[in-house]
N, C-alpha and C positions, 0 to 999 in steps of 0.2 A: 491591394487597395492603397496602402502605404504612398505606391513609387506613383501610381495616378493612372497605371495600365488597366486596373479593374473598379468602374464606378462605384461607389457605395449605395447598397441599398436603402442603409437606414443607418442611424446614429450621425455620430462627425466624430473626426479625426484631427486632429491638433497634433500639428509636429514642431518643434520650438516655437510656441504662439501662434501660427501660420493655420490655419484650416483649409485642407484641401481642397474644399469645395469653392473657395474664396482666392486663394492664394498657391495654386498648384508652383507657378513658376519659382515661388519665394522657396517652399518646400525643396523643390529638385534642385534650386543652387545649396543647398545645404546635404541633401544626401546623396548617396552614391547608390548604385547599384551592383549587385554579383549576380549572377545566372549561376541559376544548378550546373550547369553543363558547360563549355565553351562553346562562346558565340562566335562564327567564324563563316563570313559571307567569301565564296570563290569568288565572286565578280567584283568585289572593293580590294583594292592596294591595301600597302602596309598603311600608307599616309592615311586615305580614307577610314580605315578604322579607326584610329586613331583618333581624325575628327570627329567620328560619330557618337565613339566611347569613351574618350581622355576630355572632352570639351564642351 
């Protein structure tokens, strides 16, 4: 719910003053994301990932 992949059903979430509900984009420039697992698409280049996940 945190990264904005899973809507909240109830309450609010405040991540450095930002409320997701209100403010997702402000949220994601401030945190990062890790996957359990590697993420790794065969049809994106090195550059392409890159963009998706360094940017």
């Amino acid at each position: 719910m945190i990264t904005g992949l899973i809507p909240p059903t109830s309450g609010k979430i405040i991540v450095n003053g930002f409320d997701i509900a209100t403010s997702m984009d402000s949220v994601r420039n401030i945190l990062g994301l890790c996957p359990q697992y590697n993420i790794l698409f065969d049809q994106l280049t090195v550059r392409e990932h890159l963009r998706l996940f360094a940017i």
